[in-house]
C-alpha positions in Angstrom: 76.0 51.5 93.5 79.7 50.2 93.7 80.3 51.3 89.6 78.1 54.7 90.5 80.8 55.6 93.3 83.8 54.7 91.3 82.3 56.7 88.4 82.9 59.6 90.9 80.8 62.8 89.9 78.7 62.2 86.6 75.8 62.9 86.5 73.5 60.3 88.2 75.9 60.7 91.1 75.8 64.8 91.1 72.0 64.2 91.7 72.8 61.6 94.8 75.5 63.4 96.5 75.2 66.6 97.5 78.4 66.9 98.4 79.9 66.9 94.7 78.3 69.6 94.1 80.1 72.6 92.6 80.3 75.3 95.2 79.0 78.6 94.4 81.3 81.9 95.3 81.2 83.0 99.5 82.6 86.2 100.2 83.2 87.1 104.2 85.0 89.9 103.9 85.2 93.0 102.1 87.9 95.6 102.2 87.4 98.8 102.2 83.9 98.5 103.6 82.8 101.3 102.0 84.2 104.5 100.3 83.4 108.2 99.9 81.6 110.3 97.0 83.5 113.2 95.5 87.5 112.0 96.3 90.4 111.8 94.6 91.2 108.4 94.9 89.2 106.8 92.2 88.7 103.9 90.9 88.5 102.5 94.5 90.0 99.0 94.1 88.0 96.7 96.2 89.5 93.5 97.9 86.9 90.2 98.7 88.0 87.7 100.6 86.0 84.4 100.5 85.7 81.0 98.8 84.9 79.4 94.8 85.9 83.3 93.5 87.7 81.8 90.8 86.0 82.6 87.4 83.5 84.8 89.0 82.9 88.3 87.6 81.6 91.5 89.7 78.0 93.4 88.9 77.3 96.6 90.4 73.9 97.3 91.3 73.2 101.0 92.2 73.9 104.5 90.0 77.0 105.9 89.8 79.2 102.4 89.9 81.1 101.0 87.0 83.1 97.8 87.3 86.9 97.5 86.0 89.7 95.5 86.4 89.0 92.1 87.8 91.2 89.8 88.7 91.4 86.7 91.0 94.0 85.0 92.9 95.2 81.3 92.0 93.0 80.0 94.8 89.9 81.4 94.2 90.6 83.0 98.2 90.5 86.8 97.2 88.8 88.8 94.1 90.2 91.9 93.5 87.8 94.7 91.7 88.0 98.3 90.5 84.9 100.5 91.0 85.3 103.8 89.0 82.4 106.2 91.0 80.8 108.8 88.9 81.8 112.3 89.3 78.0 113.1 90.0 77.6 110.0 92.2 75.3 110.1 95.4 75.6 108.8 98.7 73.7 105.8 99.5 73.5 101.9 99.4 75.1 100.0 96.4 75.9 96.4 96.4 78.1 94.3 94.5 76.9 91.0 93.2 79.9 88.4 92.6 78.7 85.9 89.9 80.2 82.4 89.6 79.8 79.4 87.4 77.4 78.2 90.0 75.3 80.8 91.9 76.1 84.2 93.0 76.9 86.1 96.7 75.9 89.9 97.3 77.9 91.9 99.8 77.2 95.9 100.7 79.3 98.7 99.6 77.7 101.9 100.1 78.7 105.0 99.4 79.2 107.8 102.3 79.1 111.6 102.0 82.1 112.8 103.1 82.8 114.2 106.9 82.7 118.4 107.0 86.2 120.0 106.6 85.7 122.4 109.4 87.3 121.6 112.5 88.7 118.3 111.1 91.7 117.0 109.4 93.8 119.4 110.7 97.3 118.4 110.8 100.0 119.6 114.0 102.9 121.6 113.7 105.8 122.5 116.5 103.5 124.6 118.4 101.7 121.6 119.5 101.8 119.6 122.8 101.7 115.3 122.0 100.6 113.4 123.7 101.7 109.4 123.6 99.2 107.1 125.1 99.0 103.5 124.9 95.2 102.7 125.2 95.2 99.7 126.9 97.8 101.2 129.3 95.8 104.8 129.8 92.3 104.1 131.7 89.5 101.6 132.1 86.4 103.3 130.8 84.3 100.2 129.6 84.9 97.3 131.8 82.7 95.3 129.5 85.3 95.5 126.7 87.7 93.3 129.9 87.6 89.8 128.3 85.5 89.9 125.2 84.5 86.5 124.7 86.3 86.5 121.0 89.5 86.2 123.1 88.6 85.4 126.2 91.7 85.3 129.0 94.4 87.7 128.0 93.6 90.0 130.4 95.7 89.9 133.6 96.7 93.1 135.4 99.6 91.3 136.7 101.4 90.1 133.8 103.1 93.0 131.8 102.4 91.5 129.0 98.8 90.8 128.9 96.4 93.4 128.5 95.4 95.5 131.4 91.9 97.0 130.8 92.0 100.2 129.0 90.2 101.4 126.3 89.0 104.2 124.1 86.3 104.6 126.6 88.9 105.5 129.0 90.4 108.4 126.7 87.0 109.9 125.9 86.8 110.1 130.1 89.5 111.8 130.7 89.9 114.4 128.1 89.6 117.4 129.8 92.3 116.1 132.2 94.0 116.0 128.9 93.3 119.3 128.0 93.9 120.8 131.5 97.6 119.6 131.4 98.0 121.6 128.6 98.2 118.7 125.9 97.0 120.0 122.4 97.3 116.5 120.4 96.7 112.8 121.3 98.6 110.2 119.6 96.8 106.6 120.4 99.2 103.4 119.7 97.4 101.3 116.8 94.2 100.6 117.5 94.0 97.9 114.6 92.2 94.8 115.4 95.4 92.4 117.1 95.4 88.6 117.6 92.8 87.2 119.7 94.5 84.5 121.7 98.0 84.4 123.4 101.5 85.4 121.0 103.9 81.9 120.9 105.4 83.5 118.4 106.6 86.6 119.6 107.4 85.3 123.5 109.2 87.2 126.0 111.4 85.1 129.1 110.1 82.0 127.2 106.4 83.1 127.7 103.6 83.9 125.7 102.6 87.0 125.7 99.3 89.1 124.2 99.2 92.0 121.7 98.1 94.4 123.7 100.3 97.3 122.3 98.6 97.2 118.7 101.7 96.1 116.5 100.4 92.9 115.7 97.6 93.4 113.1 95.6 90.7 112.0 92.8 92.8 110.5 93.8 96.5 109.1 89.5 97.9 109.2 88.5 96.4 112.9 89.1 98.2 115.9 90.8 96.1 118.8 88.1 94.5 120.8 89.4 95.1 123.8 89.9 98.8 123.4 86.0 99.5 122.0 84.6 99.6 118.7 84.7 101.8 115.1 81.5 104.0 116.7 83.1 104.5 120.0 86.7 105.6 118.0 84.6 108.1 115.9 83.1 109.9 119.5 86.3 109.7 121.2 87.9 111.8 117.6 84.7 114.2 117.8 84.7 114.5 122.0 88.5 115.6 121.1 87.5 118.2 118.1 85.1 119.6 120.6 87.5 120.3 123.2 90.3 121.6 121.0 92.4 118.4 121.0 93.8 116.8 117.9 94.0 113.2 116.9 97.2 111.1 115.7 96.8 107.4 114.4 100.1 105.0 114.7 99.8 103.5 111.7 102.0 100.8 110.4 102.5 99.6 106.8 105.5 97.6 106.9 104.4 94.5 108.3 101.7 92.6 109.3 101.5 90.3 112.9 102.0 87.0 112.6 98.7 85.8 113.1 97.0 87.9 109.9 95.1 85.4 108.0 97.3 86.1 104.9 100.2 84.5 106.6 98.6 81.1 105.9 96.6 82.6 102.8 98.3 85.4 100.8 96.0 87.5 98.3 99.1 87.2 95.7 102.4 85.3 95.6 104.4 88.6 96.2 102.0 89.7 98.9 104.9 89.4 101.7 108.5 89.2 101.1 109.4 85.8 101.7 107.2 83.3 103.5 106.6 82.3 106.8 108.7 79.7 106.8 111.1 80.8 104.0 112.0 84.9 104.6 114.9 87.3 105.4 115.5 88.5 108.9 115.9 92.5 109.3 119.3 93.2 109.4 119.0 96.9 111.0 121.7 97.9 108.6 119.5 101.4 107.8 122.5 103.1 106.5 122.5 101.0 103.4 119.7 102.8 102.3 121.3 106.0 102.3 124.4 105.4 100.5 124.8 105.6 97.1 127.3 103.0 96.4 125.3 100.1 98.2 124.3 97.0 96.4 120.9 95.7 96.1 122.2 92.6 97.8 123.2 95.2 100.9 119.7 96.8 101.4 117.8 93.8 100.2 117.6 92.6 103.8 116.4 95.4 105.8 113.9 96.5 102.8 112.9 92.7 103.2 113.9 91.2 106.0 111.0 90.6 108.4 111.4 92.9 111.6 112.8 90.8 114.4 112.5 87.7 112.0 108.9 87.6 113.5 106.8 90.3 112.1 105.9 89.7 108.5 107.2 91.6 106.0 104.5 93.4 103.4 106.0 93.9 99.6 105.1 97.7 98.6 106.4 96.5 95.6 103.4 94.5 94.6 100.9 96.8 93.2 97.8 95.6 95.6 99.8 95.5 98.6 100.4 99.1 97.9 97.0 100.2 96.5 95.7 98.0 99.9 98.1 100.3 101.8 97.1 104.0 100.7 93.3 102.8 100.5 93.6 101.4 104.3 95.4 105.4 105.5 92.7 107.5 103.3 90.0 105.6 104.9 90.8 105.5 108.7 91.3 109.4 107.8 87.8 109.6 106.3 86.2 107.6 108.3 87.2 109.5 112.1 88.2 112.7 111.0 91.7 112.3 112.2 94.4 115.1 111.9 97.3 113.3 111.7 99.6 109.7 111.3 102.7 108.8 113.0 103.8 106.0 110.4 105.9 103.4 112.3 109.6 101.5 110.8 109.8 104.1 108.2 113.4 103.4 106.6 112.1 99.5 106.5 109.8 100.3 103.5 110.8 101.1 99.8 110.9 105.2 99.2 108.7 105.2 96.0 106.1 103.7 98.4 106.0 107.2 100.4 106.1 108.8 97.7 102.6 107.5 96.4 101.2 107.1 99.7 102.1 110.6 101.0 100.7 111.8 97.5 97.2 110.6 98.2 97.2 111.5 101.6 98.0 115.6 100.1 95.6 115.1 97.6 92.9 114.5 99.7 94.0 116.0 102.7 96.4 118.8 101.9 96.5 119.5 105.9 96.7 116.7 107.4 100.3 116.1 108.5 102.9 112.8 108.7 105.8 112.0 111.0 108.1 109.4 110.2 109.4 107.1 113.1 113.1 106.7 111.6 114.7 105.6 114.9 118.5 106.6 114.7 121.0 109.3 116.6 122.8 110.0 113.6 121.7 113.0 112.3 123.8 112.4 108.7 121.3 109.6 108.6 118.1 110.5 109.9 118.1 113.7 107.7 118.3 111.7 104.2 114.9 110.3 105.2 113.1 113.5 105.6 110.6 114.7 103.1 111.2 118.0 100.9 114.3 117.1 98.6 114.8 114.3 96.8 117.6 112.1 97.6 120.5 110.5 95.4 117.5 108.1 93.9 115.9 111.3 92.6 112.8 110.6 95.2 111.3 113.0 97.6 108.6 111.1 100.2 107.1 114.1 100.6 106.5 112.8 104.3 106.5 116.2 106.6 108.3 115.6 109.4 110.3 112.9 111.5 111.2 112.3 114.9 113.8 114.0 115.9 115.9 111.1 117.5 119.8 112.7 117.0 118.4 115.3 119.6 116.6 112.5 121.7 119.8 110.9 123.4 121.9 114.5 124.3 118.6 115.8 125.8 118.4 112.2 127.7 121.8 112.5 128.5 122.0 116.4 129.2 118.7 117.2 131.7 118.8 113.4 133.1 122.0 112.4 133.6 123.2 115.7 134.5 125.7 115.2 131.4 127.3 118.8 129.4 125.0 120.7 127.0 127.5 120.5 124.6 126.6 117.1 122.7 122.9 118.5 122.8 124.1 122.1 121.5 126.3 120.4 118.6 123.5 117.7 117.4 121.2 121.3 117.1 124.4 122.6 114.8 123.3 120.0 112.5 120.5 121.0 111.3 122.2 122.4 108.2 121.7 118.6 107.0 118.1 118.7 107.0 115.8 120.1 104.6 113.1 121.1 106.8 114.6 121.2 110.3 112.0 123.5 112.2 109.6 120.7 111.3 111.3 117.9 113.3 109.2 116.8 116.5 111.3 117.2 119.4 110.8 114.7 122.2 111.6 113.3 125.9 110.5 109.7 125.0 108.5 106.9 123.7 106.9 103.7 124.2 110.3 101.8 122.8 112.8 104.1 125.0 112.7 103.3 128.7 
């Protein structure tokens, strides 16, 4: 047996150890989940996440499916497919069968009709009250949702920091309270699936602290365990419709948290810009972007740089970080029916990106509607950002509206502080710089402004 074992794994010893056995392909996740008959965005490229995908090849079983590209990553961790849906394809189940050297794994991808137009999708406009609420900050409507036992002890009413109870439960309760003050649109802090033990990354006073606001993704398609689940989102969107309330996501495509599992694992080499432990810090130096004469090595940082050197930094440049990106908005918006996005840290995140993303989003959704979180009083700067003209780099985002944060601070300052009118009245006199200024969302506040 001593020459078998130091023959390592020919032949007579594949049939005594099991273990040196090659491994056929495991797949454990697939993203999207599913997609829609009839839309615009096709091919639909899919994204498997798993184990032994190198070599493997994609079969589509079901009518109405045709495989494309395929292509998988150096570590055999993530398969990347195109399925190009028939025009005339039906709703219904289809699954794809990844074939390797040594076995094959099946995973579902059905095929959905889409959601009715009517009453849906329905963008907001000036004329329209928002709402900001944080759900784990709003109301306890589930307690059973407290502690899941996926990340059991981060809830603790008396640290700030840890999550408090709330839910989307809690929402779908007190709607008509909503309504009754008069509020005509709802946007809910990310409800993306966060970390599920305590941040030592991200610490506040030395301390660890949860994710309980929804900036911390680690999985872009689950629903925050704490706040409910993808079925409970989709009644509290329809309870809204039926009362006459619309729905805003806070979505965020310019960085991940730092637990995601690409961190450790990254689909491609250019996935993120920079590595955990080799990347640039955000630099805040926003005003780069808009000037002409800047230097690639000016702008690099706050394009690049990962926000608060913590939060890592997704490259829109890499073509399936972007094509992950508009994928992930269309189907949130398909899937619950939503009417609108607030898209957080948008000067962090290359303009040709909106440009495509914002693109889809009119294709499919003509009026659905987009505000910008570009956080700056300086009107000069903010306005370059805003969608309808292209700017000196001959693009236009097409994004249709930002916060309007120059007129933030003088209305602070002006009905809070008991300060003049005059800063407030002059910052208005600006709007000759925008190109859509009667579109800007005028507000009192925020979760980042105390």
């Amino acid at each position: 047996m001593r020459g078998l074992r130091d023959a390592g794994c020919g032949l007579v010893l594949l049939l005594l150890a099991g273990p040196c056995l090659a491994a056929g392909p495991e797949v454990s996740k697939v993203e999207p989940p599913n997609w829609w008959v009839g839309h615009t965005w096709n091919p639909v490229r899919v994204m498997l996440r798993g184990r032994h995908l190198e070599g493997a090849r994609v079969e589509a079983e079901g009518a109405g499916v045709q495989i494309g590209l395929t292509r998988v990553n150096a570590t055999g961790t993530y398969l990347f497919v195109d399925l190009h849906l028939a025009a005339d394809a039906q709703p219904g189940a289809r699954v794809l069968r990844v074939v390797g050297r040594e076995g094959a794994a099946e995973v579902a991808f059905p095929l959905l009709a889409p959601l009715p137009r009517q009453g849906r999708f329905q963008g907001f406009s000036t004329d329209d009250v928002i709402y900001l609420l944080m759900p784990d900050r709003f109301a306890n409507g589930d307690s059973r949702n407290d502690d899941p036992a996926a990340s059991a002890g981060l809830l603790d009413r008396k640290k700030a920091r840890f999550y408090h109870g709330g839910d989307l439960q809690g929402v779908i309760d007190r709607l008509p309270y909503l309504k009754d003050l008069g509020v005509t649109s709802l946007w809910l802090n990310p409800w993306y699936d966060n970390n599920n033990r305590l941040n030592q990354i991200e610490t506040y006073d030395n301390q660890p602290v949860t994710d309980y606001h929804g900036y911390g993704a680690t999985d872009f398609y689950g629903v925050e365990d704490h706040f409910g689940d993808l079925a409970t989102l989709k009644r509290l969107v329809e309870e809204a419709h039926r009362l006459g309330l619309k729905v805003i996501q806070d979505q965020v495509a310019n960085h991940t948290g730092p637990y995601h599992p690409w961190v450790s694992d990254a689909p491609t080499p250019t996935w993120y810009n920079g590595t955990r432990d080799r990347h640039l810090a955000n630099n805040w130096q926003v005003w780069t972007l808009a000037d002409p004469r800047a230097t690639p090595q000016e702008t690099r940082a706050t394009l690049e740089g990962w926000f608060a050197n913590i939060l890592p930094d997704l490259n829109q440049n890499d073509e399936e970080v972007r094509r992950y990106l508009i994928q992930n908005t269309l189907w949130w918006v398909a899937t619950t029916g939503l009417d609108g996005i607030r898209q957080d840290t948008w000067p962090y995140v290359p303009r040709d990106f909106w440009r495509d993303w914002m693109g889809a989003i009119k294709r499919e959704y003509p009026t659905l509607t987009v505000v910008g979180e570009m956080w700056d009083g300086n009107a000069g700067l903010v306005s370059f950002f805003q969608g309808g003209a292209a700017g000196f780099d001959g693009v236009d985002t097409g994004v249709d509206t930002l916060f309007d944060f120059p007129l933030l601070f003088p209305l602070r300052r002006a009905f809070a502080e008991g300060k003049p009118l005059r800063e407030m009245v002059q910052t208005l006199g600006l709007d000759r710089l925008y190109p859509r200024p009667e579109q800007l969302v005028t507000f009192l506040g925020n979760h980042d402004v105390q």
